[in-house]
TILUMLUM-803679 format. One record per residue (C-alpha): x, y, z; residue in three letters. Coordinates in Angstrom, 2 decimals. Layout:
<nodes>
{node {X; Y; Z}; 'ALA'}
...
</nodes>
This chain:
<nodes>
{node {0.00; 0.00; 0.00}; 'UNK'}
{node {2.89; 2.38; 0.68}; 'UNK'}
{node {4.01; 1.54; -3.14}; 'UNK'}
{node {-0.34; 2.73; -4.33}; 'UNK'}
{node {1.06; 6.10; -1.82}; 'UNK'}
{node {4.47; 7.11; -3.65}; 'UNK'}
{node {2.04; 6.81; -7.06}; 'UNK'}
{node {-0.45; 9.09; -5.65}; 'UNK'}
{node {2.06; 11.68; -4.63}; 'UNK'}
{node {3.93; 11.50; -8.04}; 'UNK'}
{node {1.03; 12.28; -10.09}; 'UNK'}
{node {-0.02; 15.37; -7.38}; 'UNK'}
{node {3.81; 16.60; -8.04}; 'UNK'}
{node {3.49; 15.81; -11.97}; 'UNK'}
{node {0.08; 17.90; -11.71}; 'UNK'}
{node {1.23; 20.42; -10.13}; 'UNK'}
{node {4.76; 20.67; -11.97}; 'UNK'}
{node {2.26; 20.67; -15.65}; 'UNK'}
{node {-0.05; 23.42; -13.76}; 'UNK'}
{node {3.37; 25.92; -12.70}; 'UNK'}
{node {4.76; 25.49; -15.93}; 'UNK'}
{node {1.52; 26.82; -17.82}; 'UNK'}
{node {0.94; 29.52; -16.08}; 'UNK'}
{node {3.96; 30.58; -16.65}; 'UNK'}
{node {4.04; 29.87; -20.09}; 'UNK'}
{node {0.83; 31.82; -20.72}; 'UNK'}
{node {2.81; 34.91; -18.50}; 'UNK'}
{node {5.32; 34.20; -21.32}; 'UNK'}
{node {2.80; 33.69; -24.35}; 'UNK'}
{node {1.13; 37.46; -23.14}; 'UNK'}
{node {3.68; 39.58; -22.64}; 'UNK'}
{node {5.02; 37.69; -25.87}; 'UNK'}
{node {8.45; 36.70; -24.94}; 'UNK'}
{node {7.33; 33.35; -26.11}; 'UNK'}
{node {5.85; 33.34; -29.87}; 'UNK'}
{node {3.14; 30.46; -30.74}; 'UNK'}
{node {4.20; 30.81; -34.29}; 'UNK'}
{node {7.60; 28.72; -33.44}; 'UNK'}
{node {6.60; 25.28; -33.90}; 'UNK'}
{node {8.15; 24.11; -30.62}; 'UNK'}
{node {6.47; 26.73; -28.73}; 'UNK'}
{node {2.85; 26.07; -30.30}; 'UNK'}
{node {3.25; 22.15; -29.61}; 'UNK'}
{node {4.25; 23.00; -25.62}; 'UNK'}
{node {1.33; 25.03; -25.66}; 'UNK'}
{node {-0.75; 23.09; -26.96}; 'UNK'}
{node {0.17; 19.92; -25.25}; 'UNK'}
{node {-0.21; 21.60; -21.87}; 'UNK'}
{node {-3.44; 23.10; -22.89}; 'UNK'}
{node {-4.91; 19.75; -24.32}; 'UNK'}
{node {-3.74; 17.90; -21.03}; 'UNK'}
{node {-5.03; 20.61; -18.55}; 'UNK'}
{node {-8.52; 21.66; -19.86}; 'UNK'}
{node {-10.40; 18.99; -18.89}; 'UNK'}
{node {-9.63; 19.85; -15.00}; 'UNK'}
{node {-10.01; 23.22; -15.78}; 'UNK'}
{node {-13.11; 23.39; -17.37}; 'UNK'}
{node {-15.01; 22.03; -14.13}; 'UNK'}
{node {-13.53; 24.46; -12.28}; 'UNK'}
{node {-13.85; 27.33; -14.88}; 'UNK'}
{node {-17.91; 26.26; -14.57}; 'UNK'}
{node {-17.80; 26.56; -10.77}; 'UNK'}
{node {-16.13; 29.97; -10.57}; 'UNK'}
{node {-17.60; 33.29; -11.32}; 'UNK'}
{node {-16.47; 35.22; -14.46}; 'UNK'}
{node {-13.54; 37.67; -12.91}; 'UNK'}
{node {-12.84; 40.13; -16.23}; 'UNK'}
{node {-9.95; 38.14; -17.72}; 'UNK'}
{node {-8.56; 37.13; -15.03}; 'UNK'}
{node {-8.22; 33.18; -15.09}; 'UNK'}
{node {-8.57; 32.23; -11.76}; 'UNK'}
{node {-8.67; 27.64; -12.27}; 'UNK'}
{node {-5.10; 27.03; -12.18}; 'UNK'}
{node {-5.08; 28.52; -8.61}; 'UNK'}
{node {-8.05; 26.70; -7.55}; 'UNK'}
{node {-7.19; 23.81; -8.83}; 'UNK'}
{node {-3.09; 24.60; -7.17}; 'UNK'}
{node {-4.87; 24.88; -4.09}; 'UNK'}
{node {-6.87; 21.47; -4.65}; 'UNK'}
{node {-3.80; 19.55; -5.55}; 'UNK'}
{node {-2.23; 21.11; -2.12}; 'UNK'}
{node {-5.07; 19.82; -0.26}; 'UNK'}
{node {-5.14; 16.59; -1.60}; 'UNK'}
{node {-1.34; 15.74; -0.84}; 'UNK'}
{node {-1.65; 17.33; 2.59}; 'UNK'}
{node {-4.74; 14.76; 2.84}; 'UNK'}
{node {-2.61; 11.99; 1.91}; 'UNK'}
{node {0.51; 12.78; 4.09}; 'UNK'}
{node {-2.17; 13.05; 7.26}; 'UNK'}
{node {-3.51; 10.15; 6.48}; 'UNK'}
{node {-0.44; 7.87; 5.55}; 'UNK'}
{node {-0.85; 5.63; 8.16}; 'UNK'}
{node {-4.01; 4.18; 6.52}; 'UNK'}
{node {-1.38; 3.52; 3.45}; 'UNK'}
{node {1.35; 1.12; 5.63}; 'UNK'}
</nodes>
């Protein structure tokens, strides 16, 4: 059980490495550092985009509009946070 742990807490660090590195990414894509018209670039982006969406889009749903501002990634940051603090607490139930 401690192995079905380690798993658990690898894809939370995965999922939350993917989330850091699009936001930043669209910080670079906006202030256009980054250009989506370099082949490498676009397939990042798009890669990241087609692999987050569908745990943003739930979340997009459940928050109100905020004028631009994106707010899912954080939410969802701060759900991935929660879940591997739930796991660590409860680790003993894993051994």
């Amino acid at each position: 059980m401690q192995s079905l742990f380690e798993i658990l807490m690898l894809l939370l660090n995965v999922l939350w490495f993917f989330i850091i590195a699009h936001v930043i990414m669209s910080w670079l894509i906006n202030f256009q550092v980054l250009n989506t018209q370099q082949q490498l670039v676009a397939q990042i982006w798009y890669g990241l985009n087609r692999l987050l969406e569908p745990i943003y889009g739930p979340v997009r749903r459940i928050l109100p509009p905020m004028g631009g501002i994106d707010l899912a990634p954080l939410a969802v940051l701060i759900a991935v946070a929660a879940l591997r603090i739930i796991l660590v607490n409860n680790y003993a139930a894993f051994v």
